[in-house]
LUMDRENDO-230669 format. One record per residue (C-alpha): x, y, z; residue number from 1; residue in one letter. Coordinates in pm, 1 decimal, decimal comma, padded with zeros to 6 digits. Layout:
% LUMDRENDO-230669
[[X Y Z] NUM A],
...
% end
This chain:
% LUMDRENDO-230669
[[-01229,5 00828,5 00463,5] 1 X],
[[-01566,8 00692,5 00421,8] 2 X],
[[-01570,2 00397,6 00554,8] 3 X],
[[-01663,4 00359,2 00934,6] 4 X],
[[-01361,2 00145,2 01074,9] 5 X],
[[-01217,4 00176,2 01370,2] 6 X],
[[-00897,2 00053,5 01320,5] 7 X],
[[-01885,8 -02287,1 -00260,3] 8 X],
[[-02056,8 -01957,1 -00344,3] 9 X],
[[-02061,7 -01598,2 -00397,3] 10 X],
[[-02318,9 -01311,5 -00403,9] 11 X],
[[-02413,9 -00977,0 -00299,1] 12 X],
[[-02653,2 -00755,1 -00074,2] 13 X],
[[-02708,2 -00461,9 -00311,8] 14 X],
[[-02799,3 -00064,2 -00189,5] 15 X],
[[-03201,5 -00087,3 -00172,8] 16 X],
[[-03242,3 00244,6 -00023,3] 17 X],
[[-03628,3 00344,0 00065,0] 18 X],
[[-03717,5 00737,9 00000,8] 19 X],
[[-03665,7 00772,8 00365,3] 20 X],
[[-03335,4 00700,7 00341,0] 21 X],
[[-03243,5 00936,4 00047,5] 22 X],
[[-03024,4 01175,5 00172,9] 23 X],
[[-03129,1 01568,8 00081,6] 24 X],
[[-02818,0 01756,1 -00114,4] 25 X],
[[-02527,0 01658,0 00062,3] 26 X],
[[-02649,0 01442,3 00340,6] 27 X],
[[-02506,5 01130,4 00389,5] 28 X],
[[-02681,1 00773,7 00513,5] 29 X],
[[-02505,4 00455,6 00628,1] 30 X],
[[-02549,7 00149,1 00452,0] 31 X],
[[-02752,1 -00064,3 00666,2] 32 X],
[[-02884,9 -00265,5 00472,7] 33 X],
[[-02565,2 -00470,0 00411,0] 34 X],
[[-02681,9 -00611,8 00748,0] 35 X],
[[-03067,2 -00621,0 00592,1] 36 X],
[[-03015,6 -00995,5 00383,0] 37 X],
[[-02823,0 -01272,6 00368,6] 38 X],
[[-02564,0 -01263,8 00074,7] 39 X],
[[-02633,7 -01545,3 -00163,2] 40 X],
[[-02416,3 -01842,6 -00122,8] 41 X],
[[-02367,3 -01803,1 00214,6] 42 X],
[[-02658,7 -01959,5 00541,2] 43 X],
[[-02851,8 -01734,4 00744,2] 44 X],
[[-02627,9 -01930,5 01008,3] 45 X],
[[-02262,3 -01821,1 00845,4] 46 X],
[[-02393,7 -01482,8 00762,8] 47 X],
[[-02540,2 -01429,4 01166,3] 48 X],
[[-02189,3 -01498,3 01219,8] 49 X],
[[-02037,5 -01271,9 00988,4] 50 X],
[[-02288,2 -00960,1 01113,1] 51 X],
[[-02041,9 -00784,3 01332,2] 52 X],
[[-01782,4 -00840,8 01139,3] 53 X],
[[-01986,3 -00674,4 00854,0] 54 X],
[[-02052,2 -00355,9 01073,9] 55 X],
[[-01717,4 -00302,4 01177,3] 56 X],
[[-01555,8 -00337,7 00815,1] 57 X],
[[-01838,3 -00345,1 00533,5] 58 X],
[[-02041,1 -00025,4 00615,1] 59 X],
[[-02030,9 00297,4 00410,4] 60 X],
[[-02165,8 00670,1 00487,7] 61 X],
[[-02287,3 00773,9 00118,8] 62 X],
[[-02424,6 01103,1 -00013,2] 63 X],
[[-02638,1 01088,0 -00273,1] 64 X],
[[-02496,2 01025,9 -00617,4] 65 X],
[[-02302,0 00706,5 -00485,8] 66 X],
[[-02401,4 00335,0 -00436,2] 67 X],
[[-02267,3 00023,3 -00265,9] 68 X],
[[-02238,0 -00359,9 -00248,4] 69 X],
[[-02157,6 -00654,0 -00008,1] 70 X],
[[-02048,0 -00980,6 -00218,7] 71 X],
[[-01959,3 -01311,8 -00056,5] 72 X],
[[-01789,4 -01625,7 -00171,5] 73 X],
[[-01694,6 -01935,6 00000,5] 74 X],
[[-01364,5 -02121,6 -00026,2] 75 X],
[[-01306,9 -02433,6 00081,8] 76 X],
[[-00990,2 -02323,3 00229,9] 77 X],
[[-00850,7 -02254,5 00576,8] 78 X],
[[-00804,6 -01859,2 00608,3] 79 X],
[[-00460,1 -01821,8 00599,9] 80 X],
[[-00428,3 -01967,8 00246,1] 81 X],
[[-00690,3 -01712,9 00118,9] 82 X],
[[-00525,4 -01455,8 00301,7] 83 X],
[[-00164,2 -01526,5 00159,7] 84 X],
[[-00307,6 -01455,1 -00166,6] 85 X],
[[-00579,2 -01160,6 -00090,6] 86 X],
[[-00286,5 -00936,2 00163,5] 87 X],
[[-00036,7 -00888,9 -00165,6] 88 X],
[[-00150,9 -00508,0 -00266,9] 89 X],
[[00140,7 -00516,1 -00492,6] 90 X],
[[00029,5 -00840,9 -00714,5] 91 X],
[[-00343,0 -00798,5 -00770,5] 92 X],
[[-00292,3 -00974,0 -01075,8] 93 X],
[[-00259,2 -01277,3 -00891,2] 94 X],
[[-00650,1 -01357,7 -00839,4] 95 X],
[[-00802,3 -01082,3 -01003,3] 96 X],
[[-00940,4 -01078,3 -01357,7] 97 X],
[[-00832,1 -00767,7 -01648,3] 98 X],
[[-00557,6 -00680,7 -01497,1] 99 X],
[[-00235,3 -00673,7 -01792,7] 100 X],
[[00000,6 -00541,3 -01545,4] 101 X],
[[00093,3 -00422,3 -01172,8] 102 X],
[[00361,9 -00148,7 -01101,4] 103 X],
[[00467,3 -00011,3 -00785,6] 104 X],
[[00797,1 00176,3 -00691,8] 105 X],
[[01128,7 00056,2 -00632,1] 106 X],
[[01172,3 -00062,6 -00263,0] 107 X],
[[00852,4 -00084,9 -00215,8] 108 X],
[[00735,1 -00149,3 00128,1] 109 X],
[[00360,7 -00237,2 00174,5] 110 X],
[[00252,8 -00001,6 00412,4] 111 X],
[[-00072,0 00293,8 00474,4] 112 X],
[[-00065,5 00510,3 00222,2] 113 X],
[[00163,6 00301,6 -00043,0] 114 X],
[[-00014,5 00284,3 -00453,4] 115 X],
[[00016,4 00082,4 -00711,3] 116 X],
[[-00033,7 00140,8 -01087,6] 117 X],
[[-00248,0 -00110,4 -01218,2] 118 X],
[[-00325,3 -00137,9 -01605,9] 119 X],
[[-00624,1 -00306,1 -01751,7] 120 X],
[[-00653,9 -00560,1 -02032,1] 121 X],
[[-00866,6 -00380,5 -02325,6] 122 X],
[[-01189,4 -00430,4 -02437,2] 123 X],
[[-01272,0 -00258,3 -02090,6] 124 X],
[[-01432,9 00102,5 -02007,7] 125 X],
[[-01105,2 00165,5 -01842,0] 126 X],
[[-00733,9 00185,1 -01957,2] 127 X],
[[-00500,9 00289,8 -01577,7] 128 X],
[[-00581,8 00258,4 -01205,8] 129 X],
[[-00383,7 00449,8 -00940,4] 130 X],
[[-00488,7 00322,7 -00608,1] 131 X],
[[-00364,2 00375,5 -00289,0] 132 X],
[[-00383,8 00050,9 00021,5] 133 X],
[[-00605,5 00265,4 00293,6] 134 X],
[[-00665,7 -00066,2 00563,9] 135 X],
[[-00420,7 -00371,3 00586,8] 136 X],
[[-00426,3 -00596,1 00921,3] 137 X],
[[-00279,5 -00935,5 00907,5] 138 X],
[[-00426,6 -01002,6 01234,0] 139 X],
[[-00770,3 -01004,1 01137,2] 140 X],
[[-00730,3 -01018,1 00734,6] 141 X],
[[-00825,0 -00693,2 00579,1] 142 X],
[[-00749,0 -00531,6 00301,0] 143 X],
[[-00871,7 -00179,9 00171,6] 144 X],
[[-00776,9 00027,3 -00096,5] 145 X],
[[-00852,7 00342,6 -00288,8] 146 X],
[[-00899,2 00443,0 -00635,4] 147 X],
[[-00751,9 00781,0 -00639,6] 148 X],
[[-00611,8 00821,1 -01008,2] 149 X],
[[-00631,0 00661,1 -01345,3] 150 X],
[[-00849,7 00628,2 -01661,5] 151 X],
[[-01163,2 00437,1 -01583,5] 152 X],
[[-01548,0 00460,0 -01482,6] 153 X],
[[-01557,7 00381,0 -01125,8] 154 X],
[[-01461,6 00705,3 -00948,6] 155 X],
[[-01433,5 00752,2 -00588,5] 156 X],
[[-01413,9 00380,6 -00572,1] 157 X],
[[-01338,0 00264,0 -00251,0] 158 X],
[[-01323,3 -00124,4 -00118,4] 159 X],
[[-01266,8 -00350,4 00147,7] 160 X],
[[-01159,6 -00725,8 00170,3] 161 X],
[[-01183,3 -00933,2 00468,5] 162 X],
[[-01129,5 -01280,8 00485,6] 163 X],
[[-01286,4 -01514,4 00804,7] 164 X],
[[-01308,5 -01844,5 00922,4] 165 X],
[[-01593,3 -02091,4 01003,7] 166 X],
[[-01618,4 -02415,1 01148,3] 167 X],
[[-01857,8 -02664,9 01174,1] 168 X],
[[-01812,5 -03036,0 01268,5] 169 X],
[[-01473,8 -02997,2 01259,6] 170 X],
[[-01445,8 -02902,2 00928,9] 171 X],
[[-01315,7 -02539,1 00876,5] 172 X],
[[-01320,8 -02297,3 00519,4] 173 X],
[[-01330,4 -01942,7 00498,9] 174 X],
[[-01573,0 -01691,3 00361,5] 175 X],
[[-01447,6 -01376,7 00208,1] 176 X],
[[-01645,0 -01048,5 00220,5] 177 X],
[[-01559,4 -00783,6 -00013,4] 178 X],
[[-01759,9 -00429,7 00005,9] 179 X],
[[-01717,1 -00105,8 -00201,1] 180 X],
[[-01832,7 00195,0 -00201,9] 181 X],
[[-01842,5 00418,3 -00564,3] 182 X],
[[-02010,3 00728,4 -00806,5] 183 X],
[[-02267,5 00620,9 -01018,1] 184 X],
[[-02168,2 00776,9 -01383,7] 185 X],
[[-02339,5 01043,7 -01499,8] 186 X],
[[-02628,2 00905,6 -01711,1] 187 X],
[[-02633,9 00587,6 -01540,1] 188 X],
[[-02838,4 00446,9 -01282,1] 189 X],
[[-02758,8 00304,6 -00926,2] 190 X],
[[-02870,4 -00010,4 -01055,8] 191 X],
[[-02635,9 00008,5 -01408,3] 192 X],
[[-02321,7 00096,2 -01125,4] 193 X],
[[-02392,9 -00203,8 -00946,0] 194 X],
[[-02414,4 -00447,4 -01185,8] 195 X],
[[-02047,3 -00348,0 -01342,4] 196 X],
[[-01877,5 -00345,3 -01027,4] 197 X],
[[-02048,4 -00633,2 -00886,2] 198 X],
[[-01976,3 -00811,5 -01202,3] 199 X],
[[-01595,2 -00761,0 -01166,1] 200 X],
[[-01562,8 -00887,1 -00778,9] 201 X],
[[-01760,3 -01200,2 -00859,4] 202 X],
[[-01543,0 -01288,2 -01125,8] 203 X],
[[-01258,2 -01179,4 -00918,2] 204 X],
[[-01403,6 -01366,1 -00563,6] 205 X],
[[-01435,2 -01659,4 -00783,7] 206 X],
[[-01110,0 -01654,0 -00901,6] 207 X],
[[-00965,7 -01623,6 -00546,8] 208 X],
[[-01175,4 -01993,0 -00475,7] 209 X],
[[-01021,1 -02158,7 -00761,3] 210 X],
[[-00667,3 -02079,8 -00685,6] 211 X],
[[-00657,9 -02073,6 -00283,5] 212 X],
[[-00862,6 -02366,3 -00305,6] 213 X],
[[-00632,7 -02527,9 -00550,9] 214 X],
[[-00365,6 -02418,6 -00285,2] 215 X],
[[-00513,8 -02627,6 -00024,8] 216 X],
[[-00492,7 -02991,7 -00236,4] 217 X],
[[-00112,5 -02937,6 -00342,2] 218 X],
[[-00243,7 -02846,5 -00688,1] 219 X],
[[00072,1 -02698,3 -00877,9] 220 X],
[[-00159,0 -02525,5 -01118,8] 221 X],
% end
């Protein structure tokens, strides 16, 4: 594995990575700088918070050839709710956007190591995803997965979820981090990576507010 786990907003702390840190053929950096800047949407006071959190779960080592993210978004929820909904590896469907469909196998047990078979609405650069659940702790609310199958563009796509609470005043909400780690396509840039998979987890971050957030009034929407 890559990742290095032992074991009302949203935005993102993109890979900025100075010549220095350019690895040479195949050797591999770690992604500081998703401690380097405050994700938009969040307070340099929530994120200071957040910092360890984001070096135990949200750091990558990356050869060259890949890039990585950090995206945040707010809910104005208490954790659990936004966990209840993020923890379900077998119903992705339920807060994330393009997804037609879910399958996973009979009996299925959510467990390391289980997959899923996720097909994707078209009018997308991708058609199947096989991915496999790599990190799931209710204690402390992460979720990690795997891409390791499919038809689609982001190969060796790998992710992680975590969802956290903060008070203040006595009023509590959570923030949710979600990191990845992926190839850049041939004839595309770092930047061009990015800003498709970024695009996707705001949507899908956003999403997540709406409904756990809805949740928390008694909505039945």
């Amino acid at each position: 594995m890559e990742k290095d786990y032992s074991g009302e907003g949203d935005g993102e702390v993109s890979a900025v990575v100075t010549e220095q840190q350019q690895p040479n053929s195949d050797e591999t950096y770690l992604t500081t700088y998703h401690l380097a800047a405050t994700p938009s949407g969040l307070t340099q006071d929530e994120f200071d918070e957040l910092r360890d959190l984001v070096a135990e779960f949200h750091m990558y080592k990356l050869s060259r050839g890949r890039c990585s993210s950090l995206l945040a978004q707010r809910v104005q929820a208490p954790p659990d709710a936004v966990w209840s909904i993020v923890r379900r590896f077998d119903k992705p469907q339920s807060y994330k956007h393009f997804i037609k469909s879910c399958t996973v196998s009979e009996g299925f047990t959510m467990k390391l190591g289980c997959t899923r078979e996720v097909n994707v609405i078209s009018g997308l650069p991708a058609d199947t995803s096989k991915e496999r659940l790599d990190i799931h702790d209710d204690e402390r609310r992460v979720i990690g997965f795997s891409i390791i199958g499919g038809e689609h563009r982001l190969r060796n796509y790998r992710s992680v979820t975590s969802v956290h609470q903060l008070e203040r005043d006595g009023k509590i909400w959570s923030v949710v981090l979600e990191s990845y780690a992926v190839d850049v396509p041939p004839g595309n840039t770092e930047e061009d990576a990015r800003l498709f998979a970024d695009t996707v987890v705001k949507l899908n971050l956003q999403k997540l507010a709406s409904i756990a957030e809805a949740m928390n009034r008694g909505d039945n929407r």
